[in-house]
C-alpha positions in Angstrom: -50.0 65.3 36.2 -51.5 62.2 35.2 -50.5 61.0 31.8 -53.3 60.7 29.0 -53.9 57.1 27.5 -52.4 56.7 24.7 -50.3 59.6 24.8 -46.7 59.4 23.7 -43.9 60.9 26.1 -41.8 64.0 24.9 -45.0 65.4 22.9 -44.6 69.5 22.6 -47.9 70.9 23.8 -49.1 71.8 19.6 -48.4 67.5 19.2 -50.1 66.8 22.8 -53.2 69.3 21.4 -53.2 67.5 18.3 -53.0 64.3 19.8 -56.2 64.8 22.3 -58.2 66.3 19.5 -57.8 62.9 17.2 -58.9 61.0 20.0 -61.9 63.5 21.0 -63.0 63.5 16.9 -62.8 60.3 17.0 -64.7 59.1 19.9 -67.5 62.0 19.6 -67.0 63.1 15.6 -67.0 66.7 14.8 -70.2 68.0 15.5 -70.3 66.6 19.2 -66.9 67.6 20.3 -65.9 71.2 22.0 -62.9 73.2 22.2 -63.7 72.6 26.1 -63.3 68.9 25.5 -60.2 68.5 23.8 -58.8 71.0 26.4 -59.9 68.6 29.1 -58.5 66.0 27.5 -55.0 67.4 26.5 -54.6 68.2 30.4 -54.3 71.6 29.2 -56.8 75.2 29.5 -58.6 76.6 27.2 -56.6 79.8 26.8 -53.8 77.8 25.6 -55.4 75.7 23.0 -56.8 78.8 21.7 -53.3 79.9 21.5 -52.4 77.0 19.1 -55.1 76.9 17.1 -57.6 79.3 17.1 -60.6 77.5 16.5 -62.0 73.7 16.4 -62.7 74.1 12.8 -59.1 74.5 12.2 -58.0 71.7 14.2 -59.8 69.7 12.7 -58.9 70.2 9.4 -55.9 70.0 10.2 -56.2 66.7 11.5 -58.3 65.2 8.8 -55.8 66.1 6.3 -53.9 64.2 7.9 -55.5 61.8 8.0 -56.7 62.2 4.5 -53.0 62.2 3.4 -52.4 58.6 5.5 -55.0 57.0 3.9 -55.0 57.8 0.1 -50.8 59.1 -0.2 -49.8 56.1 -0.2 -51.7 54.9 -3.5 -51.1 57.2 -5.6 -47.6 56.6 -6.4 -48.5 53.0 -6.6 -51.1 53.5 -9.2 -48.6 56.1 -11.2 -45.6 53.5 -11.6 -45.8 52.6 -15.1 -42.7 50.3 -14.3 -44.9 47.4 -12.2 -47.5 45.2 -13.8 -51.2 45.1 -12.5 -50.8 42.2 -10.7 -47.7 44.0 -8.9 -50.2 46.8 -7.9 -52.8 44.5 -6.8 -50.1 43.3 -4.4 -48.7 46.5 -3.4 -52.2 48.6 -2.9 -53.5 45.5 -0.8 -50.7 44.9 1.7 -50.0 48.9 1.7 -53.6 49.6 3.0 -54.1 46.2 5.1 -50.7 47.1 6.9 -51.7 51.1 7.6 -54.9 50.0 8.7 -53.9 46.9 11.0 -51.7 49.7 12.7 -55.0 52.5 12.7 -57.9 50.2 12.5 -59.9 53.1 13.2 -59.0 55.6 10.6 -61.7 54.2 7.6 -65.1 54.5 10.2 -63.9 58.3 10.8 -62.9 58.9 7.7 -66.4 57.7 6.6 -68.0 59.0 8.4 -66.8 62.7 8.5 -66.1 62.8 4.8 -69.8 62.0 4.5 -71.3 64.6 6.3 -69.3 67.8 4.0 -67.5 66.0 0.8 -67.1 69.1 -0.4 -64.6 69.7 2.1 -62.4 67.4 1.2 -62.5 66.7 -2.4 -60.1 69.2 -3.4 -57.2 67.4 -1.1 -58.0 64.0 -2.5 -55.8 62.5 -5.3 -58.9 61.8 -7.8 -57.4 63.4 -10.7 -54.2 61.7 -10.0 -56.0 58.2 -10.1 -58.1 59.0 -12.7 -55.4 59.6 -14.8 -53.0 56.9 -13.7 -51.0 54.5 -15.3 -53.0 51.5 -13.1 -55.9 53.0 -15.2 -54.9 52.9 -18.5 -53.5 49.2 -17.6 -57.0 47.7 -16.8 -58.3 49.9 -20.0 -55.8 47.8 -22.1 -56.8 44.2 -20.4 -60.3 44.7 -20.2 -61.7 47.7 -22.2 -64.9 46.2 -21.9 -65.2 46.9 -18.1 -64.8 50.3 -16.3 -61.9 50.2 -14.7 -63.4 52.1 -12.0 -65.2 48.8 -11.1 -61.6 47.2 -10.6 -60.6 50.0 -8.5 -63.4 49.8 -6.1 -63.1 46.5 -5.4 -59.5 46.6 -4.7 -60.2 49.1 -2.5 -63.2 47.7 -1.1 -61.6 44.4 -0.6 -58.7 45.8 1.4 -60.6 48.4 3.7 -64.4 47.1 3.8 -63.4 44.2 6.7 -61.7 47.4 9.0 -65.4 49.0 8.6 -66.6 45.9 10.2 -64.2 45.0 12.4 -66.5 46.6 15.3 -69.3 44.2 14.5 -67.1 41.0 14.3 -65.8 42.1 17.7 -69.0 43.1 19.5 -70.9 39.8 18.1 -67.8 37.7 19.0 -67.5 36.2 15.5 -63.5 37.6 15.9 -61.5 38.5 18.1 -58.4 41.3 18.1 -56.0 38.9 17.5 -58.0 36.3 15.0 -58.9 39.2 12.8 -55.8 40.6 12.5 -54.6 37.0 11.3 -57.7 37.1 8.6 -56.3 40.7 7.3 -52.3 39.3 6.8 -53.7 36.3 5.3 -55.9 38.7 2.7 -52.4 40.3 1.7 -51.9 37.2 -0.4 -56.0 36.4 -1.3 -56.6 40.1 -2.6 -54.4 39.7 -5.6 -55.4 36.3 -6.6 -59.1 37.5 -6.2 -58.3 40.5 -8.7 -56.7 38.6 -10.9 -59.6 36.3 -11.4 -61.8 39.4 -11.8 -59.7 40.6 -15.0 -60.0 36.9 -16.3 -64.0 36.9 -15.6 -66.1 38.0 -18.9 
């Protein structure tokens, strides 16, 4: 039995299912994708998929979660430290996102793109209130109460994940390879925090 690509040995057939399914969402996106495929492509029947998890909807959700939790878990404890400065956070939110992303450069298009089509679906595993609420929050408040610190917090973010959302461009039109693009992302780890900072200085 031929192994799948990218498929790691020693996977018990609920991690192998779960594993085929990402890459099945991921190439077709929820609508396109059957219980049929991800069977196919987990080397496995149908019967036994259904055994695991009864329905696609379920894997799915599953899976985004997942991936939900990958993406935004990490910030939220960063934002909540009342112990580091902003500029600390700058740093850490930056490099924490460029680094998760370098190793899933993926994960931001289908997150996009599948959080788009239902929102509702997902808002109520999201973080926002935690954010919201946070000390990084009442820290911009306190610098600059003239601007909505919302504004900060989007570009951060924007700054950090926005080029990952491109990367397939860069790489289809040849401006960037692999390889060179990865080298503009590390090198953002120490730009993105100067570029803040000079935001909070702007009036």
């Amino acid at each position: 039995m031929a192994k799948k690509k990218g498929e790691e040995p020693g996977l018990s057939t609920e991690e192998k299912i779960k594993a085929a399914a990402q890459r099945v969402f991921m190439k077709k996106g929820y609508a396109a994708t059957r219980t049929r495929d991800i069977a196919e492509e987990a080397d496995i029947n149908l019967a036994l998929l259904n055994y695991y998890f009864r329905s696609k909807e379920k894997l799915f959700d599953l899976i985004m979660m997942e991936k939900l939790s990958k993406f935004f878990g990490g910030i939220a404890p960063v934002l909540n430290d009342p112990g580091t400065t902003l500029e600390q956070k700058f740093t850490l939110v930056s490099n924490n996102y460029i680094d998760l992303l370098i190793a899933n450069p993926d994960l931001p298009l289908f997150i996009l793109s599948e959080v788009r089509t239902n929102p509702e679906r997902f808002v109520s595993n999201l973080p926002v209130a935690k954010i919201i609420d946070s000390s990084f929050i009442k820290q911009l408040q306190e610098r600059q109460p003239d601007v909505h610190p919302l504004h900060f917090l989007m570009n951060l973010l924007g700054l950090s994940v926005f080029p990952f959302i491109m990367r397939p461009v860069f790489r289809a039109s040849g401006v960037m390879s692999d390889k060179m693009f990865k080298t503009r992302m590390e090198e953002r780890k120490a730009a993105i925090p100067k570029w803040m900072v000079a935001m909070l200085k702007a009036r």
